[in-house]
N, CA, C and O atoms as a Tripos MOL2 file, in Angstrom:
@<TRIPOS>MOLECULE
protein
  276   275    69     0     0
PROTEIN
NO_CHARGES

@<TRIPOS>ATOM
      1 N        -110.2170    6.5570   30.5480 N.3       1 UNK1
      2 CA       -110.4560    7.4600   29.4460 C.3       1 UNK1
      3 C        -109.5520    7.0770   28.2890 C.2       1 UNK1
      4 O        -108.3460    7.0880   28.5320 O.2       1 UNK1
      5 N        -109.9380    6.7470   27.0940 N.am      2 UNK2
      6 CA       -109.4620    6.6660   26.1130 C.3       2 UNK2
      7 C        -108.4480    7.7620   25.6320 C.2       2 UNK2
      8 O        -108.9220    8.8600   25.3390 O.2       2 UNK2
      9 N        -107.1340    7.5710   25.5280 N.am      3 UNK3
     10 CA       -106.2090    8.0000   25.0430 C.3       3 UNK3
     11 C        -105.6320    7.7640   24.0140 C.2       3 UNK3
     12 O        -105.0160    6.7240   24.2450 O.2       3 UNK3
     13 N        -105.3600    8.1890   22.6230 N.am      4 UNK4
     14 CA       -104.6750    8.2540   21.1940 C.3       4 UNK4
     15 C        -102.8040    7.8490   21.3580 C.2       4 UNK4
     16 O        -101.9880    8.7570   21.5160 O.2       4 UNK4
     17 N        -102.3990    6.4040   21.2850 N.am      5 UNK5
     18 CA       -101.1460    6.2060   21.2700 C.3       5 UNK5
     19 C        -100.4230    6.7520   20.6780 C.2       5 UNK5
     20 O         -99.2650    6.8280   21.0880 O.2       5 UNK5
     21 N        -100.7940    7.3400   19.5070 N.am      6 UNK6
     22 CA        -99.6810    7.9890   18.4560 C.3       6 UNK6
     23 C        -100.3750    9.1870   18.2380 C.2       6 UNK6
     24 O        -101.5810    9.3050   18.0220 O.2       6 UNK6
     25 N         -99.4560   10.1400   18.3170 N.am      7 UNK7
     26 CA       -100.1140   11.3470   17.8610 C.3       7 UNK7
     27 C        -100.3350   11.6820   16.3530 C.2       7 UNK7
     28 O         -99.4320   11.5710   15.5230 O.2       7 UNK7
     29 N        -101.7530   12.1500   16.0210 N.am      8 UNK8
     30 CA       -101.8070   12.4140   14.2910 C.3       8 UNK8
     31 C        -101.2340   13.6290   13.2810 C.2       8 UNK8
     32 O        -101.4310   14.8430   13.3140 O.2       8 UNK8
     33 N        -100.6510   13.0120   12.6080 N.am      9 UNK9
     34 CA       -100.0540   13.8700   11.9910 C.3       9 UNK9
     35 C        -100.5490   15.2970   11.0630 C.2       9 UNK9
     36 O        -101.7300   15.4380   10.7480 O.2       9 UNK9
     37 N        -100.0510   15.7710   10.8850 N.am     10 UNK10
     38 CA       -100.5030   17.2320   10.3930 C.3      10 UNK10
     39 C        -101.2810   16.5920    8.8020 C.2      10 UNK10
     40 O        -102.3930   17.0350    8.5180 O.2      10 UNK10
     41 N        -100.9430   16.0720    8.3240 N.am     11 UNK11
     42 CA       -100.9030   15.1370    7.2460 C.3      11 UNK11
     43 C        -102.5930   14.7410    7.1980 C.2      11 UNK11
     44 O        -103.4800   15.1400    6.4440 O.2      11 UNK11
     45 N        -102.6130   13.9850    8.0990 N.am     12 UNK12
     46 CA       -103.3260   13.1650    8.1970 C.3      12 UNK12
     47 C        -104.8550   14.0080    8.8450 C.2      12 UNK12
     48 O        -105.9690   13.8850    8.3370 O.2      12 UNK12
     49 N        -104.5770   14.7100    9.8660 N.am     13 UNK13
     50 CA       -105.5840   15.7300   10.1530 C.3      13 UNK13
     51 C        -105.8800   16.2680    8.6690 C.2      13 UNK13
     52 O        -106.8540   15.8140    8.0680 O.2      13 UNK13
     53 N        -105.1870   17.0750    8.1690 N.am     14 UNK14
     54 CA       -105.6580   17.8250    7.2170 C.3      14 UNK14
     55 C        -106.3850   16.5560    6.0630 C.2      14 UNK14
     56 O        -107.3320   17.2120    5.6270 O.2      14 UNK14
     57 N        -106.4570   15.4130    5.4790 N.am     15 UNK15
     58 CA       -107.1750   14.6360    4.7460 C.3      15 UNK15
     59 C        -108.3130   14.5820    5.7630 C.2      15 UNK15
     60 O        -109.4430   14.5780    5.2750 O.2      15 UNK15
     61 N        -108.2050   14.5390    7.1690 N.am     16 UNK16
     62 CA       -109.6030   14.8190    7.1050 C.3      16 UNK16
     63 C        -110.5060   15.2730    7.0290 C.2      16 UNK16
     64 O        -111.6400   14.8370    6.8300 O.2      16 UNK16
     65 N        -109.8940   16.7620    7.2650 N.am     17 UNK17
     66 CA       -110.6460   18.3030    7.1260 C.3      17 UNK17
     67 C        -110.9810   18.4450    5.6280 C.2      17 UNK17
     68 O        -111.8700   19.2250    5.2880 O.2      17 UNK17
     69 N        -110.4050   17.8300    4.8610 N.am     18 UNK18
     70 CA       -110.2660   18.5030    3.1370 C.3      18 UNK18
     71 C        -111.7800   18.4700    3.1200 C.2      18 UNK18
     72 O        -112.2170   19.5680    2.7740 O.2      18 UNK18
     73 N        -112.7440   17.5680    3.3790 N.am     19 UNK19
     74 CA       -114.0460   17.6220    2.8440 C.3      19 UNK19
     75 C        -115.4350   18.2970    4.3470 C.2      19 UNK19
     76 O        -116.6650   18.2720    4.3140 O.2      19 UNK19
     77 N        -114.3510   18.8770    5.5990 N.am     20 UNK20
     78 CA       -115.5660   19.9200    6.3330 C.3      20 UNK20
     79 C        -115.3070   21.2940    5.9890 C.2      20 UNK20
     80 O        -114.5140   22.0690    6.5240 O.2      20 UNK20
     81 N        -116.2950   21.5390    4.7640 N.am     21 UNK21
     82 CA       -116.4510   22.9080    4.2860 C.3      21 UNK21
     83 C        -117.6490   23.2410    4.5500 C.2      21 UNK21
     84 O        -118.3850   22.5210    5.2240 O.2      21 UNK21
     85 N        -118.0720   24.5620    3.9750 N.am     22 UNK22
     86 CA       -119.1580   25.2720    3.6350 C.3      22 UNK22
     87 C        -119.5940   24.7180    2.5310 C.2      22 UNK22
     88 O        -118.8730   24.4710    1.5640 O.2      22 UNK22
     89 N        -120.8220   24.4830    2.6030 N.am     23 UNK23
     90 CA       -121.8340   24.5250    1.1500 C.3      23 UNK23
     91 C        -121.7720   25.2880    0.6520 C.2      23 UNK23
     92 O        -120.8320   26.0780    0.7360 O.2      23 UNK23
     93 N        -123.0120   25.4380   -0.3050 N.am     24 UNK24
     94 CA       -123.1900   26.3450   -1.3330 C.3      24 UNK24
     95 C        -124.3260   27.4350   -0.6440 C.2      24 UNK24
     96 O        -125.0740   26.7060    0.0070 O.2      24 UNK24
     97 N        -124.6810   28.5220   -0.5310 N.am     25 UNK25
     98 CA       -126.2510   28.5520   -0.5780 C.3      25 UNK25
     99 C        -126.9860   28.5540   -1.2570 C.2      25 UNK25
    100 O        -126.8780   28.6260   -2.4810 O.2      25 UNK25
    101 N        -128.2430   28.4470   -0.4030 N.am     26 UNK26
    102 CA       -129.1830   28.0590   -1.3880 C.3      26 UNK26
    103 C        -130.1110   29.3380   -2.1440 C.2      26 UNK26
    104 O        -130.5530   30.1070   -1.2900 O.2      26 UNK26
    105 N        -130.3670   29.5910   -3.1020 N.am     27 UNK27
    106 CA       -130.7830   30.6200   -4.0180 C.3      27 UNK27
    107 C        -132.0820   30.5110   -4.4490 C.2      27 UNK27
    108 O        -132.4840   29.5410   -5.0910 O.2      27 UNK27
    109 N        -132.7640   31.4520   -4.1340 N.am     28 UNK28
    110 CA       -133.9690   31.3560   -4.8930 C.3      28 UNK28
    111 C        -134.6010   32.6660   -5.4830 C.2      28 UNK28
    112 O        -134.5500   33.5880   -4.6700 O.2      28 UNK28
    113 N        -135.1640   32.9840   -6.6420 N.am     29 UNK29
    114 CA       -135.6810   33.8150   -7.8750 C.3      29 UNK29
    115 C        -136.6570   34.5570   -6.6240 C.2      29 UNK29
    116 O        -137.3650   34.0160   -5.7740 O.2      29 UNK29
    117 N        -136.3440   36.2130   -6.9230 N.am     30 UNK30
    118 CA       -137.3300   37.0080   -6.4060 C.3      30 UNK30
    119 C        -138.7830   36.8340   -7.5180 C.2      30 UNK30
    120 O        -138.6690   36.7020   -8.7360 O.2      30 UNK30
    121 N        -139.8930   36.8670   -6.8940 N.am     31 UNK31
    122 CA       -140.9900   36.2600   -7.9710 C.3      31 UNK31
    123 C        -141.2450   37.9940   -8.8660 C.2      31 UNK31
    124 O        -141.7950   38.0980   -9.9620 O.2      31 UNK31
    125 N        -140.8140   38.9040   -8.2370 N.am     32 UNK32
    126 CA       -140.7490   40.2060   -8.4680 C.3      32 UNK32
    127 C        -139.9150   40.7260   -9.4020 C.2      32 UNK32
    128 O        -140.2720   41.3610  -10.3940 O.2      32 UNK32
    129 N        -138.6030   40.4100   -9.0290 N.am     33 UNK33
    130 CA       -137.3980   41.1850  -10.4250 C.3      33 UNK33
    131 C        -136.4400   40.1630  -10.5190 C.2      33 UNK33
    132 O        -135.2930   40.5440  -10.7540 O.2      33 UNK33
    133 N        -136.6260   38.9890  -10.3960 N.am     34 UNK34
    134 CA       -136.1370   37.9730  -10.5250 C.3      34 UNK34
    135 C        -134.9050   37.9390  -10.1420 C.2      34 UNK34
    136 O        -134.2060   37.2630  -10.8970 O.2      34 UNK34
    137 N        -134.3440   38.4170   -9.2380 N.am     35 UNK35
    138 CA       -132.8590   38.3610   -8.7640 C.3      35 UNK35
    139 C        -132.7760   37.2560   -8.0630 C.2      35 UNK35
    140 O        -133.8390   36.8030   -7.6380 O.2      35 UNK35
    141 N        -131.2100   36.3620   -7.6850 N.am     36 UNK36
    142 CA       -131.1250   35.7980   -6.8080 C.3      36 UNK36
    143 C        -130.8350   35.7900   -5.5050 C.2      36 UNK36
    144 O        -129.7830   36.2910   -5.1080 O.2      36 UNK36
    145 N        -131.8130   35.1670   -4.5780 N.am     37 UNK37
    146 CA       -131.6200   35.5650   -2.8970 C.3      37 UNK37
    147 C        -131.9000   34.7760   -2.2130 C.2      37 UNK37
    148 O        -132.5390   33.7910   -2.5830 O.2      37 UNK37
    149 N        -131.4300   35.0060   -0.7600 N.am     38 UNK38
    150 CA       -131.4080   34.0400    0.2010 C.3      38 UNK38
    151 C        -132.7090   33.2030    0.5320 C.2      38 UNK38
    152 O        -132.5310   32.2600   -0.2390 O.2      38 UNK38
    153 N        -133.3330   33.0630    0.8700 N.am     39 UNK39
    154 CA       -134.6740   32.3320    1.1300 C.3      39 UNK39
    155 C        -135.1070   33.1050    2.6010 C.2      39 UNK39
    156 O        -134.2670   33.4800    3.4190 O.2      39 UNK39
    157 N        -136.0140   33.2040    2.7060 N.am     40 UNK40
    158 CA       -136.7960   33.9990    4.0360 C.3      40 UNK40
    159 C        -136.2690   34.7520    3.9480 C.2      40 UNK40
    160 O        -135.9880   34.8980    5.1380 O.2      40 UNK40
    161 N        -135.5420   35.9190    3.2160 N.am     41 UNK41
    162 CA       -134.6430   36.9930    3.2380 C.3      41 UNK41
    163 C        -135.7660   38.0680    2.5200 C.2      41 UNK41
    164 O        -136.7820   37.7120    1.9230 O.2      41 UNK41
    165 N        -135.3480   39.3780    2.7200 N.am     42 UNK42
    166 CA       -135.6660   40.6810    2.0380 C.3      42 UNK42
    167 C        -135.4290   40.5920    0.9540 C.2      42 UNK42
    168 O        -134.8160   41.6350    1.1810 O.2      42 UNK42
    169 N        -135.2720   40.3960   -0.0900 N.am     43 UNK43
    170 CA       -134.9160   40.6870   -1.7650 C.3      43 UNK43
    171 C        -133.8250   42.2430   -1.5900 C.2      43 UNK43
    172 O        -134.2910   43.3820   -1.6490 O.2      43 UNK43
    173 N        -132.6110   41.9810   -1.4140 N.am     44 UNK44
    174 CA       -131.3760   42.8550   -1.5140 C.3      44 UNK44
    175 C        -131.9060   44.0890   -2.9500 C.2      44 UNK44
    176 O        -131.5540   45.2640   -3.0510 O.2      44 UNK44
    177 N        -132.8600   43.2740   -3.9280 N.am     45 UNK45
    178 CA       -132.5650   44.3000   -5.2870 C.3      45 UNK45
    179 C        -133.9690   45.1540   -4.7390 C.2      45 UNK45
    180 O        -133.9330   46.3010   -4.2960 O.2      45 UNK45
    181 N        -134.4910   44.7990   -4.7990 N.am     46 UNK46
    182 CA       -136.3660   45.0920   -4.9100 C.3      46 UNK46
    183 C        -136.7800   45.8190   -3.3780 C.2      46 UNK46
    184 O        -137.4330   46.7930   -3.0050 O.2      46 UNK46
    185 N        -136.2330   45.0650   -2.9470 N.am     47 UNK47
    186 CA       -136.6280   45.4760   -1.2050 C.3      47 UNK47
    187 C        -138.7480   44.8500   -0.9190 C.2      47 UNK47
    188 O        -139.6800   45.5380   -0.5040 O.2      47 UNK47
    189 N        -138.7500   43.5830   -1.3000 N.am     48 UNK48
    190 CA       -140.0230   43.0890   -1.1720 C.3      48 UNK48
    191 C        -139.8750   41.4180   -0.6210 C.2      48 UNK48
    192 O        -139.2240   40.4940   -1.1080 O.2      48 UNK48
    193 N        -140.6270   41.4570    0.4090 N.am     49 UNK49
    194 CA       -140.5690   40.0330    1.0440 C.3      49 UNK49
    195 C        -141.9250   39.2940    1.0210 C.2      49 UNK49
    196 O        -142.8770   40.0670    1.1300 O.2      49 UNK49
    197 N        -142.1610   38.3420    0.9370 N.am     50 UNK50
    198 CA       -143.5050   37.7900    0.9530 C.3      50 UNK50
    199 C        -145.1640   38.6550    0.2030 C.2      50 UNK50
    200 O        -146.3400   38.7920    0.5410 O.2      50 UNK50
    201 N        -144.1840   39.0800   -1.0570 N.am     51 UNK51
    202 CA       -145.1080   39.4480   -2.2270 C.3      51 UNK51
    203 C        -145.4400   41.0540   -1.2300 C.2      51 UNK51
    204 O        -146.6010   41.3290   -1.5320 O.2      51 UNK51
    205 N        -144.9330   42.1280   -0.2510 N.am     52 UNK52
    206 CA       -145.0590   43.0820   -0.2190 C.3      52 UNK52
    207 C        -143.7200   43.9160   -0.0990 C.2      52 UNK52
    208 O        -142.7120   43.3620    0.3390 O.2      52 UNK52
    209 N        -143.7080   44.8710   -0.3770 N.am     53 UNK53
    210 CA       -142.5070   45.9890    0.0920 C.3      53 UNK53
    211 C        -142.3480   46.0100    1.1040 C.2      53 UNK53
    212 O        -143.2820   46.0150    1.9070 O.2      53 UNK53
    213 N        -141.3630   46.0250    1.3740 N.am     54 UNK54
    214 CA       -141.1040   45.9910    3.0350 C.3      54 UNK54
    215 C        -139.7100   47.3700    3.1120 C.2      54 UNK54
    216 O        -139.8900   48.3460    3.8410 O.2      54 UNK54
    217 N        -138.8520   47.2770    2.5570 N.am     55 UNK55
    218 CA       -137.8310   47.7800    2.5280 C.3      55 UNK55
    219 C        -138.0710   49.4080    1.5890 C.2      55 UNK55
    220 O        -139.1010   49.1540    0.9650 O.2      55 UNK55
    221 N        -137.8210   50.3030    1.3480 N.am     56 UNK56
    222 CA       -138.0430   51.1740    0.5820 C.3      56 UNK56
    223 C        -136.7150   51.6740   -0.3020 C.2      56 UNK56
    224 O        -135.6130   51.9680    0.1610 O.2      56 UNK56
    225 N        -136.9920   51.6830   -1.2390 N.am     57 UNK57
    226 CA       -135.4780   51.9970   -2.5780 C.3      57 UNK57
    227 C        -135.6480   53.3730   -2.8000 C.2      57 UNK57
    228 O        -136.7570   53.4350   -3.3300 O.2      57 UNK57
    229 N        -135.2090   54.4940   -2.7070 N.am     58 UNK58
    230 CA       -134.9170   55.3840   -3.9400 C.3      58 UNK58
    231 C        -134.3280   54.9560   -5.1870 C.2      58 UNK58
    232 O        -133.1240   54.7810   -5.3740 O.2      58 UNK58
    233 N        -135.4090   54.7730   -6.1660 N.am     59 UNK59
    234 CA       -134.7550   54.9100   -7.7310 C.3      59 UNK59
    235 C        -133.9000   55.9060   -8.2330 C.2      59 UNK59
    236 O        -134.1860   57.0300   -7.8190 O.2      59 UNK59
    237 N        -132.8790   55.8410   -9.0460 N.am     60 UNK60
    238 CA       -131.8990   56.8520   -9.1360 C.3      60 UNK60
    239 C        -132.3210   57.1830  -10.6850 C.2      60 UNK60
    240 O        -132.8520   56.1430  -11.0760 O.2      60 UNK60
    241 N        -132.3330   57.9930  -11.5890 N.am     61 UNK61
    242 CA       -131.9620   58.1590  -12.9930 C.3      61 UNK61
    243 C        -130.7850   58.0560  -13.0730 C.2      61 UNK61
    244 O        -129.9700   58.6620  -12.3770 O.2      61 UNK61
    245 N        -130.4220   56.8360  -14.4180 N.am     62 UNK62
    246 CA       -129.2610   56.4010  -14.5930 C.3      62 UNK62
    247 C        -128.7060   57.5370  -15.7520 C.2      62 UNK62
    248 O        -127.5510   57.5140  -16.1760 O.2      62 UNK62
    249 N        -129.6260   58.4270  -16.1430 N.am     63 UNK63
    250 CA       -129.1950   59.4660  -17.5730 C.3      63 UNK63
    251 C        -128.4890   60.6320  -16.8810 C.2      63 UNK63
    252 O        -127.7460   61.4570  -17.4130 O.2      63 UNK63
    253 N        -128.9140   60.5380  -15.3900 N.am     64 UNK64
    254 CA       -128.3170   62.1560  -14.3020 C.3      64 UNK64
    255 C        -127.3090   62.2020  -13.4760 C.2      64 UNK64
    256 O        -127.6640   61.9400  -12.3260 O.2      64 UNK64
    257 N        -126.1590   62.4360  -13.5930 N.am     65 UNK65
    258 CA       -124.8350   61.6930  -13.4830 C.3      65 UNK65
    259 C        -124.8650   63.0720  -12.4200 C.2      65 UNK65
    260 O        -125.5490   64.0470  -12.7310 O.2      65 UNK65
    261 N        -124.1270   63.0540  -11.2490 N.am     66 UNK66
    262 CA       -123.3340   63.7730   -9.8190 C.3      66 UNK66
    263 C        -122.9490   64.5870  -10.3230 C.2      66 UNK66
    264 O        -123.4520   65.6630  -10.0000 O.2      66 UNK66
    265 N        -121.9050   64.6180  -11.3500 N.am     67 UNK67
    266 CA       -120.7300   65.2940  -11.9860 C.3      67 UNK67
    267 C        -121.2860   66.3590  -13.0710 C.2      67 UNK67
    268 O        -120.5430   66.8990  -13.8910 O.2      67 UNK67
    269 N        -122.7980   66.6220  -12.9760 N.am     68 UNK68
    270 CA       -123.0620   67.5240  -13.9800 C.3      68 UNK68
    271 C        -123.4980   68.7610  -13.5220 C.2      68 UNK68
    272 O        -123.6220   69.7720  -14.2140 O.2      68 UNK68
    273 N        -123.7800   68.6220  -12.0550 N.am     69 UNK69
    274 CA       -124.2540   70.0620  -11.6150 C.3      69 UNK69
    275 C        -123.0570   70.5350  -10.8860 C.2      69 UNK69
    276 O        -123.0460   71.6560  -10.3780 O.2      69 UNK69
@<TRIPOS>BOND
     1     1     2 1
     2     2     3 1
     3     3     4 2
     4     3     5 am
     5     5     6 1
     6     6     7 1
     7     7     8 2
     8     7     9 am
     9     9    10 1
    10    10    11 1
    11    11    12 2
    12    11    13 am
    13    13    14 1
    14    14    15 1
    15    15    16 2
    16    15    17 am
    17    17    18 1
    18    18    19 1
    19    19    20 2
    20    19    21 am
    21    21    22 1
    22    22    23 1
    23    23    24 2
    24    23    25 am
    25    25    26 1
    26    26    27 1
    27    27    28 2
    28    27    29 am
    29    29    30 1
    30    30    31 1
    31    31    32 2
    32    31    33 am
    33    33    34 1
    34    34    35 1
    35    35    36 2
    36    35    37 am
    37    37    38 1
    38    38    39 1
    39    39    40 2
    40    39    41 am
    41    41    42 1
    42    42    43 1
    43    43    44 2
    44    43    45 am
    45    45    46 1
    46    46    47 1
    47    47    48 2
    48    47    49 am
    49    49    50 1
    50    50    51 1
    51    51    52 2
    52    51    53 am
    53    53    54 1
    54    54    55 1
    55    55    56 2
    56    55    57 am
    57    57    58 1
    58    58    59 1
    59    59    60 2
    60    59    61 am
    61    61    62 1
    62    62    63 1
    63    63    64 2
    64    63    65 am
    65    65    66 1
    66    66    67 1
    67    67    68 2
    68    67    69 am
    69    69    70 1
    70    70    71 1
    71    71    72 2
    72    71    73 am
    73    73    74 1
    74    74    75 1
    75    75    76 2
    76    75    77 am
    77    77    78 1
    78    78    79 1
    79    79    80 2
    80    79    81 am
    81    81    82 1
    82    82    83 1
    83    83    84 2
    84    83    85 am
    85    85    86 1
    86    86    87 1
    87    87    88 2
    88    87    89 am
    89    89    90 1
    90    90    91 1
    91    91    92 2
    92    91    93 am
    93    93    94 1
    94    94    95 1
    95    95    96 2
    96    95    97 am
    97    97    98 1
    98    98    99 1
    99    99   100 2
   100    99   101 am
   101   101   102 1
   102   102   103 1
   103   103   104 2
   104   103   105 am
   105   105   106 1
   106   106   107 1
   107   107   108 2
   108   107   109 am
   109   109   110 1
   110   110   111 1
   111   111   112 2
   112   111   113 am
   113   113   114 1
   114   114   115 1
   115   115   116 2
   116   115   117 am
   117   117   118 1
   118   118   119 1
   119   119   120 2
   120   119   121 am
   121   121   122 1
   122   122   123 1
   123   123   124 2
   124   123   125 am
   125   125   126 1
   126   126   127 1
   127   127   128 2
   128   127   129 am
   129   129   130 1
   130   130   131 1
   131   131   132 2
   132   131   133 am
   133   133   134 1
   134   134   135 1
   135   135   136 2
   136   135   137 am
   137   137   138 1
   138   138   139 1
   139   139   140 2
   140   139   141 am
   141   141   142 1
   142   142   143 1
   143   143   144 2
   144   143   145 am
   145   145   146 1
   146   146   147 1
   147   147   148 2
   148   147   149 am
   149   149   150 1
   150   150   151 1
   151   151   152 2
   152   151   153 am
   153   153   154 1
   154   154   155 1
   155   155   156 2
   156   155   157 am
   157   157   158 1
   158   158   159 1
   159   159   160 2
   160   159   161 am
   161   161   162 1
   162   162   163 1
   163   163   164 2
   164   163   165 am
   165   165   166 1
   166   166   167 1
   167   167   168 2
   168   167   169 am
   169   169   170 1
   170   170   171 1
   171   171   172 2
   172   171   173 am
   173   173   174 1
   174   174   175 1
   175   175   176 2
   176   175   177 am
   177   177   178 1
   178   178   179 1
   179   179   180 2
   180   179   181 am
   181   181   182 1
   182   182   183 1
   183   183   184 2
   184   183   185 am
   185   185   186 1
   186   186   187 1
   187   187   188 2
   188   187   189 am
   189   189   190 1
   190   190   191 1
   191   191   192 2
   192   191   193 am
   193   193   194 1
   194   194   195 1
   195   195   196 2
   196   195   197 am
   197   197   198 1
   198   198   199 1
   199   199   200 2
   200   199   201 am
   201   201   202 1
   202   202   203 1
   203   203   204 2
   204   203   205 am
   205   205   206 1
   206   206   207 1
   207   207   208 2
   208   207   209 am
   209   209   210 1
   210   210   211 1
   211   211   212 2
   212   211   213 am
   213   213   214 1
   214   214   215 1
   215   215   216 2
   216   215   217 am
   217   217   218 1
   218   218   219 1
   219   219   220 2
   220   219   221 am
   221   221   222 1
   222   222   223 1
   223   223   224 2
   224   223   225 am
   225   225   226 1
   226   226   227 1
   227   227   228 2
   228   227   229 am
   229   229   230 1
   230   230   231 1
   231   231   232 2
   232   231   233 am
   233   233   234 1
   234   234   235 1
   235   235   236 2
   236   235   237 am
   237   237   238 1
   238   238   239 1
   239   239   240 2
   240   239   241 am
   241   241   242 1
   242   242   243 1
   243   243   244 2
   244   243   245 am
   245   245   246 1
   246   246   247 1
   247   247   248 2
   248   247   249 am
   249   249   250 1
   250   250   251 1
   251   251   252 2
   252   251   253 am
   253   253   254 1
   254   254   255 1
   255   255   256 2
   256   255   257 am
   257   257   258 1
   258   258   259 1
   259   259   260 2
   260   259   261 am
   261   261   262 1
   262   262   263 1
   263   263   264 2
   264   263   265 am
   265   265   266 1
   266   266   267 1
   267   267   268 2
   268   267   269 am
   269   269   270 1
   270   270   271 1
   271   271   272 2
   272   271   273 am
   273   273   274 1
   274   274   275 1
   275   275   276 2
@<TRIPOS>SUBSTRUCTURE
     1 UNK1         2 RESIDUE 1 A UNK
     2 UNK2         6 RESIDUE 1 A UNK
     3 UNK3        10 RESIDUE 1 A UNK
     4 UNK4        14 RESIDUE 1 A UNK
     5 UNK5        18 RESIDUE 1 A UNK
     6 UNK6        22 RESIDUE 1 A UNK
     7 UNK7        26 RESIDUE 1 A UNK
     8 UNK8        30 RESIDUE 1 A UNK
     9 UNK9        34 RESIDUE 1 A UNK
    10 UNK10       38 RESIDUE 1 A UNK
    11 UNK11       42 RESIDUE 1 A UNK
    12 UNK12       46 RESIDUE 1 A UNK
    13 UNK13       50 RESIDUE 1 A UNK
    14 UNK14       54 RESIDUE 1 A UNK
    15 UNK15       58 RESIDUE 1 A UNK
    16 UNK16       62 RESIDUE 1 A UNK
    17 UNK17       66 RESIDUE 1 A UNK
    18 UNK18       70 RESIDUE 1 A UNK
    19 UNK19       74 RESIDUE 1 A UNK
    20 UNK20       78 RESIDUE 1 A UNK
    21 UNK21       82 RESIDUE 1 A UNK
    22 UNK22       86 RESIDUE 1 A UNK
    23 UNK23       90 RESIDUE 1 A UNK
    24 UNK24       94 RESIDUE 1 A UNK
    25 UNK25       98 RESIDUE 1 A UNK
    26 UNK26      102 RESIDUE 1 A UNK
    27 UNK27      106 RESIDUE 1 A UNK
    28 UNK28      110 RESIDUE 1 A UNK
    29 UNK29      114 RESIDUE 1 A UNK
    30 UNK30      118 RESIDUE 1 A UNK
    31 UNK31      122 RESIDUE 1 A UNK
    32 UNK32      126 RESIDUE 1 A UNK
    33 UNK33      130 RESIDUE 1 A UNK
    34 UNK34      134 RESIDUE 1 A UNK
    35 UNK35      138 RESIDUE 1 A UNK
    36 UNK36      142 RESIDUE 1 A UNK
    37 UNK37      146 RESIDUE 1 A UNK
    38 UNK38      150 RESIDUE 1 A UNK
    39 UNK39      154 RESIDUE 1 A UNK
    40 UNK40      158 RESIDUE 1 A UNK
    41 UNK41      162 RESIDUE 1 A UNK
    42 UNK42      166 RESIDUE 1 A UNK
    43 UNK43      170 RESIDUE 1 A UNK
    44 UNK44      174 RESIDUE 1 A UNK
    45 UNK45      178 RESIDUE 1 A UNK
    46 UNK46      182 RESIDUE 1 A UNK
    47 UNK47      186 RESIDUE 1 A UNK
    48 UNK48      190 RESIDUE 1 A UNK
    49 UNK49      194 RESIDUE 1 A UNK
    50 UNK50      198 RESIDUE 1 A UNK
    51 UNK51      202 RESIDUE 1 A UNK
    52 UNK52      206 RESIDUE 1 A UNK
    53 UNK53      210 RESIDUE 1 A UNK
    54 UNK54      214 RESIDUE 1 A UNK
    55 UNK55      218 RESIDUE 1 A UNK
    56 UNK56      222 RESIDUE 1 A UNK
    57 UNK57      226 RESIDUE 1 A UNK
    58 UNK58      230 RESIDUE 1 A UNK
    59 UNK59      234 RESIDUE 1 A UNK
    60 UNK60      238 RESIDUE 1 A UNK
    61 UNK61      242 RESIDUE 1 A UNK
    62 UNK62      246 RESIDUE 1 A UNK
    63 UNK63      250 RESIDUE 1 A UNK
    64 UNK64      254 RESIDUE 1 A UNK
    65 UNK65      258 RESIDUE 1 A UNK
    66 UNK66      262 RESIDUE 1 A UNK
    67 UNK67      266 RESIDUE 1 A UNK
    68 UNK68      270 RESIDUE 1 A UNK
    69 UNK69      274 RESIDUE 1 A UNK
């Protein structure tokens, strides 16, 4: 079994790690309210997947504030 004569240094591990990251994801335009979202995903804003509703929103009035009644 292959064994490493010298042990690697902290140094040297870490230059190799510097470039195993995470990507980016990938983003794509709801065709609906144009937000950006995951792909095969629910639309987080809209709540519509594959051109139907799937998810259901209560709309809020933004003019009717908690703090008035």
């Amino acid at each position: 079994m292959a064994v490493p004569k010298k042990r690697t240094s902290s140094a040297r591990r870490d230059k190799r790690r510097a470039n195993h990251k995470a990507g980016k994801p990938n983003l794509r335009r709801c065709p609906r309210c144009h937000s950006p979202s995951l792909p095969h995903r629910v639309c987080p804003t809209c709540g519509t997947y594959d051109g139907r509703e799937v998810v259901s929103h209560k709309v809020t009035d933004p003019t009717v504030t908690s703090a008035d009644n």
